[in-house]
C-alpha positions as CSV (number, residue, x, y, z in Angstrom):
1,X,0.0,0.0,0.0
2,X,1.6,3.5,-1.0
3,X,-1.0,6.2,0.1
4,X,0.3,9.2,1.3
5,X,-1.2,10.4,4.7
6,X,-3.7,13.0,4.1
7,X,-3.6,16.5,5.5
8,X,-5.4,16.8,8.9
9,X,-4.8,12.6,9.6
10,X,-2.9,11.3,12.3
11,X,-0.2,9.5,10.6
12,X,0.9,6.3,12.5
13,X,4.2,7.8,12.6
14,X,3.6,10.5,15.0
15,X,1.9,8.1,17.2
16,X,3.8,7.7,20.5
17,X,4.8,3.9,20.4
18,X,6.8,3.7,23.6
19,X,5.8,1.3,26.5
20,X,8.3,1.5,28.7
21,X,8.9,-1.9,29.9
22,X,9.6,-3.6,33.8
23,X,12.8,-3.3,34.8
24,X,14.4,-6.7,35.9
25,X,17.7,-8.2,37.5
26,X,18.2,-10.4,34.2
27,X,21.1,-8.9,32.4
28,X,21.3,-9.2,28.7
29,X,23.2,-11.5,26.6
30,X,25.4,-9.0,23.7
31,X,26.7,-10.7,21.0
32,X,29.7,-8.8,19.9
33,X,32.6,-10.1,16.7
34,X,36.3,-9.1,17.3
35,X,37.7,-10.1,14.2
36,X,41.9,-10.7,13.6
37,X,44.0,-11.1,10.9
38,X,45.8,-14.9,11.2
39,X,47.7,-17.2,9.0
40,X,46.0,-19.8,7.9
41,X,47.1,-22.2,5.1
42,X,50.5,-20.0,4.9
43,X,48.5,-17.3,3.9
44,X,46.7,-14.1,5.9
45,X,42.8,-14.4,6.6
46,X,40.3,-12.8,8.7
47,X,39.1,-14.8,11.6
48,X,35.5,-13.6,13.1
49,X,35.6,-14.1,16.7
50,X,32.7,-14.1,18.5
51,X,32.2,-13.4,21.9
52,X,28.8,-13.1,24.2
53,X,29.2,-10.7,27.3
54,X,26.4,-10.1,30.1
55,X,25.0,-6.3,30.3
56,X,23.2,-5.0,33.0
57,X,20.6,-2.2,32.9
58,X,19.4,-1.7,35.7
59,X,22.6,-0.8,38.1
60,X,21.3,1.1,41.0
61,X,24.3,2.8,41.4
62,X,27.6,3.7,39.4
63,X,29.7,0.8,38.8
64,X,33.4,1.6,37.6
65,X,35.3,-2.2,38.1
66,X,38.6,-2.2,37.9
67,X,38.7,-5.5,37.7
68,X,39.0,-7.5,33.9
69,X,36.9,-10.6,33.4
70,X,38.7,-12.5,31.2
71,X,36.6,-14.0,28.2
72,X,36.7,-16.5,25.2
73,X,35.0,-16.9,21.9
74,X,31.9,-19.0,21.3
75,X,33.1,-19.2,17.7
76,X,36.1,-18.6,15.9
77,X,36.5,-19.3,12.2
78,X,36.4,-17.4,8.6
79,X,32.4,-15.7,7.5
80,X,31.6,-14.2,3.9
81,X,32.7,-10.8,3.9
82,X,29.8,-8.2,3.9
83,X,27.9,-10.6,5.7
84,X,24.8,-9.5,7.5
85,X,24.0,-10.8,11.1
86,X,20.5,-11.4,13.7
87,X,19.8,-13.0,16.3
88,X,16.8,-14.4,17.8
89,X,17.4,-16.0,20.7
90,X,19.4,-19.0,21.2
91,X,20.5,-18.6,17.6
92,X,22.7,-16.0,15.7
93,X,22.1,-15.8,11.7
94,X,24.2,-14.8,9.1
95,X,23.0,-13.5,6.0
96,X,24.6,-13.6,2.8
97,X,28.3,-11.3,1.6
98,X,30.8,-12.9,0.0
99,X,32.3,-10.4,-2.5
100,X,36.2,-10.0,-2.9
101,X,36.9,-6.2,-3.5
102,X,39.6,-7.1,-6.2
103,X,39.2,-7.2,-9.9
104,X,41.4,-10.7,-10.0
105,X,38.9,-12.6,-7.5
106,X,35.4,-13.8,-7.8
107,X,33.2,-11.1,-7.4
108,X,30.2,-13.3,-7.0
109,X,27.2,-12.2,-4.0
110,X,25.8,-14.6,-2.0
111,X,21.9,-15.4,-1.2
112,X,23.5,-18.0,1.3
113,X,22.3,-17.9,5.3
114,X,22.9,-20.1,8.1
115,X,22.8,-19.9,12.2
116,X,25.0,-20.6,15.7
117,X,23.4,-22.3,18.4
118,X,25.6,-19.1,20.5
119,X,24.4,-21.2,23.9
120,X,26.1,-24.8,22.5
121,X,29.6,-26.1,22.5
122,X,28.9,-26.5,18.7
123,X,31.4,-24.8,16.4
124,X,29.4,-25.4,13.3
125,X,27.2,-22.8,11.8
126,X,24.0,-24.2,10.3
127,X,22.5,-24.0,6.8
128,X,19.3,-22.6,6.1
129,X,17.1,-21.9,3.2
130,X,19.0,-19.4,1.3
131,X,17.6,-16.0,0.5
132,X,15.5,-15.4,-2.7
133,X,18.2,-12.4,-3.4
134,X,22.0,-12.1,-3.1
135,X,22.6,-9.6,-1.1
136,X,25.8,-7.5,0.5
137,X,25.7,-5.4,3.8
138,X,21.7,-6.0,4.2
139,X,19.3,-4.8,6.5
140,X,18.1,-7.5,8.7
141,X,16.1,-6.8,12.0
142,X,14.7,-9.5,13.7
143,X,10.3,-8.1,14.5
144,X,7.6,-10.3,15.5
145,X,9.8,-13.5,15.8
146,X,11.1,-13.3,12.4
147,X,13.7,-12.1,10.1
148,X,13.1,-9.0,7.9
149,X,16.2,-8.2,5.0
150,X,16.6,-5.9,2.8
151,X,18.5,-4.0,0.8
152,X,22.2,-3.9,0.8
153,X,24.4,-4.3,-2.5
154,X,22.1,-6.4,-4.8
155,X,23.9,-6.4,-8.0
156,X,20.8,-5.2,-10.3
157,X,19.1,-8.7,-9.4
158,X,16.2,-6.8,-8.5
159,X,13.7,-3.9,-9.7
160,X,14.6,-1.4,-7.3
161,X,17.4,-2.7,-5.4
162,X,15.0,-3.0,-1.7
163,X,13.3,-6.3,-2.2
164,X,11.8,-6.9,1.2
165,X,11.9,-10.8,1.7
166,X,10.8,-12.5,5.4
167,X,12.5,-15.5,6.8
168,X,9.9,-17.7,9.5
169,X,12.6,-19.6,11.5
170,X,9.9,-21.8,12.8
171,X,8.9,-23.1,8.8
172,X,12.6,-22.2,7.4
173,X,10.6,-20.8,4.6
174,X,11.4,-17.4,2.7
175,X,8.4,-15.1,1.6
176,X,9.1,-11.8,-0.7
177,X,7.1,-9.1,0.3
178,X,5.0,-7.3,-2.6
179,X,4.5,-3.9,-3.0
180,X,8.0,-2.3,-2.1
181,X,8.3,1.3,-2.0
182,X,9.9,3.0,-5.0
183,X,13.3,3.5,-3.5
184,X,15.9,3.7,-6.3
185,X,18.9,1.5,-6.3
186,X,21.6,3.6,-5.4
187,X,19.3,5.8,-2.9
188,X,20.7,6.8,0.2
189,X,18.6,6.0,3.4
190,X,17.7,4.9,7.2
191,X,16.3,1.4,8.1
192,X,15.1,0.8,12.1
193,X,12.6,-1.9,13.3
194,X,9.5,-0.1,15.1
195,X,7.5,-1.7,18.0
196,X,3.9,-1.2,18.8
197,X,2.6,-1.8,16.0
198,X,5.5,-3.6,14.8
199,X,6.8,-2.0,11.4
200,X,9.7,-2.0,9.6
201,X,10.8,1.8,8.8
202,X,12.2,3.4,6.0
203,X,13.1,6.8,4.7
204,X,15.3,7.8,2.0
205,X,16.8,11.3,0.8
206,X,14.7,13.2,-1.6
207,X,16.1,16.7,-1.5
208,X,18.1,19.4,-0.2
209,X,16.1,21.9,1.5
210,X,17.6,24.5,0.0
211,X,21.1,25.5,-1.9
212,X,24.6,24.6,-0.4
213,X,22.7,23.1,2.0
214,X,23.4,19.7,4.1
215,X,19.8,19.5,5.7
216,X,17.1,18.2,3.2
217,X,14.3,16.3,2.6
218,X,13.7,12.6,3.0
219,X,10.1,10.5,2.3
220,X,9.2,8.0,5.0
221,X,7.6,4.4,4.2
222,X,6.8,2.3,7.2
223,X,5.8,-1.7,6.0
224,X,3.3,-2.8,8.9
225,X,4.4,-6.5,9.6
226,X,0.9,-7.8,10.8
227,X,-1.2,-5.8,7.9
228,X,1.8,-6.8,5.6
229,X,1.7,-3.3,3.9
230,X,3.4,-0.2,3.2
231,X,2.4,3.4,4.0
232,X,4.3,5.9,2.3
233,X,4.2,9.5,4.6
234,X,4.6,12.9,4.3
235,X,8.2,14.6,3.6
236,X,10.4,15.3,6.8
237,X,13.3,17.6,7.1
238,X,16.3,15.4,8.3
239,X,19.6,16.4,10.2
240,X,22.9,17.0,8.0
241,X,24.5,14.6,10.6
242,X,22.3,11.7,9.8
243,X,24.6,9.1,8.7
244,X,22.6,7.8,5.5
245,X,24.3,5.5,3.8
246,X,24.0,2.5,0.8
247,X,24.9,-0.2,3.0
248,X,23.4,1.5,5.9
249,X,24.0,2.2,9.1
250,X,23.0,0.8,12.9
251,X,20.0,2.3,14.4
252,X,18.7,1.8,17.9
253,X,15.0,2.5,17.6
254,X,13.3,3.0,21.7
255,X,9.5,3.6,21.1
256,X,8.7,6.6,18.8
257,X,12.7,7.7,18.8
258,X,15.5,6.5,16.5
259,X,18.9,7.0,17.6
260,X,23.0,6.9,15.8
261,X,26.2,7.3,16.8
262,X,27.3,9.2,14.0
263,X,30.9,9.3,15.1
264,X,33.4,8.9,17.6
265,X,31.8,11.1,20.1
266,X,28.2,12.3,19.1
267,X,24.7,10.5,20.2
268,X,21.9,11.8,17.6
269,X,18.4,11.1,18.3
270,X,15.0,11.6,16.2
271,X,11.6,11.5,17.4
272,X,8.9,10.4,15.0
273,X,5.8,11.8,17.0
274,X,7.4,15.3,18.0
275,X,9.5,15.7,14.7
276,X,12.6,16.6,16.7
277,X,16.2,16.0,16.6
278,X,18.0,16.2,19.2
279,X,22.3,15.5,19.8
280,X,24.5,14.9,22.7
281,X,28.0,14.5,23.2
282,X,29.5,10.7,24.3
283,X,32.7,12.9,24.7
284,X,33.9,14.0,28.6
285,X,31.5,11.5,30.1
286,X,33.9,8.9,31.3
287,X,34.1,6.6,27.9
288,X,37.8,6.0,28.2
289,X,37.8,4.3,24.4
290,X,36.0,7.9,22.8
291,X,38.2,10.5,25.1
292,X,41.0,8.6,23.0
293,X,39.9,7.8,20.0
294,X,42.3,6.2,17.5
295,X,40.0,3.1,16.5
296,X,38.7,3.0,12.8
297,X,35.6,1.1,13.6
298,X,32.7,2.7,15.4
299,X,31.6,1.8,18.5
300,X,29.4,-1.2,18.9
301,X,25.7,0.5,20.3
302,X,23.0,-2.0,21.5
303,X,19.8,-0.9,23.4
304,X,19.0,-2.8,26.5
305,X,15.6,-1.2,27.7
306,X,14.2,1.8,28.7
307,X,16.6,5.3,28.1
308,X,19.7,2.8,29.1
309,X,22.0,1.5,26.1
310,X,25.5,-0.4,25.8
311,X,28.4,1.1,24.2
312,X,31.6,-1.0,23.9
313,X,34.9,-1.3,21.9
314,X,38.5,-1.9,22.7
315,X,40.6,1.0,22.1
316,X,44.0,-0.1,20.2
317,X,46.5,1.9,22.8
318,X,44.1,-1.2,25.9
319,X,44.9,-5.2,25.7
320,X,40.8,-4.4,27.4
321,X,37.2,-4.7,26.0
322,X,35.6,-1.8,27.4
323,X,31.4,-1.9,27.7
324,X,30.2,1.2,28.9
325,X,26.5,1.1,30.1
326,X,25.0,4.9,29.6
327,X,21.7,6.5,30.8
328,X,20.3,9.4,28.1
329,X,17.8,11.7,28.9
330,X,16.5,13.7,25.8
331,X,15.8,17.7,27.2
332,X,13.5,20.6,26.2
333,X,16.7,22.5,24.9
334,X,17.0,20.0,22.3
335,X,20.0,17.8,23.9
336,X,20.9,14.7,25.2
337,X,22.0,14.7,28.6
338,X,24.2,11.5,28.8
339,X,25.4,9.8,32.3
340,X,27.7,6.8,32.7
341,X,25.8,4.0,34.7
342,X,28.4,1.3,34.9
343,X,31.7,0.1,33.4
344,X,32.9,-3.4,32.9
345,X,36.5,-4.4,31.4
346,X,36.9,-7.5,29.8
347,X,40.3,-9.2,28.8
348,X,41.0,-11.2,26.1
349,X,43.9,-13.0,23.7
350,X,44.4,-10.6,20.8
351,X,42.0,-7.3,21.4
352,X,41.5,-5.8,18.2
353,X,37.9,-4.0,17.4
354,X,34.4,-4.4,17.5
355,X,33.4,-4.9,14.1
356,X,29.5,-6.4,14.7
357,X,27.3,-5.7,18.2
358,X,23.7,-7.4,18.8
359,X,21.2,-8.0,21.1
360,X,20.4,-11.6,22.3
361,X,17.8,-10.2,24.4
362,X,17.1,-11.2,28.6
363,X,19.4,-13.9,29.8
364,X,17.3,-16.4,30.3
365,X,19.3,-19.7,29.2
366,X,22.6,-20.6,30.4
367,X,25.4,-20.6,27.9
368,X,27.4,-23.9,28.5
369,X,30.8,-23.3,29.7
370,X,32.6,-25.4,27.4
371,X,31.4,-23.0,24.8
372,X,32.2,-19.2,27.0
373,X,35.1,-20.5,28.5
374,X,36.8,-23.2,26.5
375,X,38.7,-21.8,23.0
376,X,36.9,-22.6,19.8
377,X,39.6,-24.3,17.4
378,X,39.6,-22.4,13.8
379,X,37.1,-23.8,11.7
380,X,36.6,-22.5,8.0
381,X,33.7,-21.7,6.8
């Protein structure tokens, strides 16, 4: 469905979505890769290693440990490149990648996707029904106990280079979603999973607002999962430090508000129902890996619950993973008002960065030790 929202209607956009939820003592189970250049086969690859750590949200007081936990990956082995990666809990899925950015190797995408039992000793990934489109860099996000991709590189295979498929883990079955909205191939553009009603949210650039100017225009779609539809909506104005991008870029969506780091030390926010933006600075609050940033990845950024998120990364001067649990409060004066809640260092052989950071969700099955404590031997995939 592609109607635009009428003047005088209340869009479902602007309705406030948010429910904030019980707080409990269960932490949450964060998935995050560290990946490492080692030689295998007398030649140099990189190794995805991934780790699961334990986040709380609910500390009642400031927590700064000084002492490292040391910690060992679930899984250790070679993934497609470009790969994609969801989880719904006890599995982690990987979506396809695959493409060699050289002109002398295969250049080939993949449609390929598989999954990790992350709470197992087992070091093999799973096949499942590939995709009904190659894809590089997609957009997954896991809404309504199932898997919705799209996007990413598709190499022309498709009309308009969206293609929203849905992947039922229960039936391991694929189904393409008709209808897409008329995104262009090459567009530029934000993707976040909405709750109550579930929808999957979509907005891509339309136009500057006006000469030599950063700010412009973008058109918001919204697919509603249960109605299995798209809306297309009226034309907002979006920030000039939105970080749009082809492959896209992670978005933590709480309620009715989106929100990116869109660099080393800035928190940017966007509430649907208000039509605000708002921006706050990580910067100065006590994040030891931003106050001294030399790390070319970003910072891995999950939402636990409520206004409380994760934050972690390993800064390359620290042998230490650092996970920084923060508290933002948005303000009438249009900022962000960021507190440090609790920090937790983890040690580890070979720190490097944090390349991928997820969600698990509430701890609420208990990973065996033999596969959080005991290291994973290399396996290729």
């Amino acid at each position: 469905m592609d109607a635009s929202t009428m003047p005088g209607q209340r869009s479902p956009l602007d309705e406030s979505s948010h429910r904030p939820s019980t707080i409990t003592s269960s932490p949450y189970d964060i998935l995050c890769c560290m990946p490492i250049f080692k030689a295998v086969d007398s030649h140099k690859k990189l190794i995805s290693r991934w780790y699961t750590i334990k986040v709380e949200a609910d500390c009642p007081l400031k927590v700064d440990s000084e002492d490292s936990e040391e910690i060992f990956p679930f899984w250790e082995g070679e993934l497609p490149n470009c790969s994609s990666f969801a989880a719904i809990a006890p599995d982690l899925y990987c979506f396809g990648g695959k493409r060699h950015f050289h002109p002398d190797r295969n250049p080939s995408v993949s449609a390929y996707a598989c999954k990790l039992d992350v709470t197992r000793s087992s070091t093999e990934w799973i096949p499942v029904m590939p995709m009904k489109y190659p894809r590089l860099d997609a957009h997954v996000f896991a809404v309504d106990g199932k898997f919705h991709v799209l996007a990413g590189d598709m190499t022309n295979s498709c009309s308009n280079g969206l293609e929203l498929e849905v992947f039922d883990p229960l039936t391991q079955k694929w189904e393409e979603v008709p209808d897409d909205p008329p995104l262009p191939v090459q567009s530029k553009f934000i993707s976040a999973a909405l709750e109550n009603p579930n929808r999957i949210l979509v907005a891509t650039k339309t136009a500057q607002c006006r000469r030599f100017s950063r700010t412009f225009m973008s058109t918001f779609y919204a697919y509603d999962v249960r109605r299995r539809s798209w809306e297309k909506h009226a034309e907002r104005k979006v920030d000039a430090r939105c970080p749009l991008g082809y492959s896209g870029r992670a978005v933590a969506a709480v309620g009715d508000t989106l929100y990116w780091l869109t660099d080393a030390t800035m928190l940017l926010s966007y509430n649907l129902a208000q039509d605000l933006w708002l921006k706050g600075s990580l910067k100065g609050v006590g994040i030891s890996f931003l106050d001294k940033y030399d790390d070319p990845y970003k910072p891995g950024f999950v939402h636990l619950e409520n206004q409380m998120f994760c934050v972690l990364q390993c800064a390359l001067s620290s042998s230490e993973l650092e996970c920084v649990t923060v508290h933002v409060e948005p303000t009438s004066r249009k900022k962000l008002v960021i507190s440090v809640v609790a920090i937790r260092k983890y040690v580890t052989e070979l720190p490097t960065s944090v390349s991928k950071c997820l969600s698990l969700g509430k701890h609420e099955v208990q990973i065996s030790e033999e596969a959080s404590q005991a290291r994973i031997k290399q396996k290729k995939y």
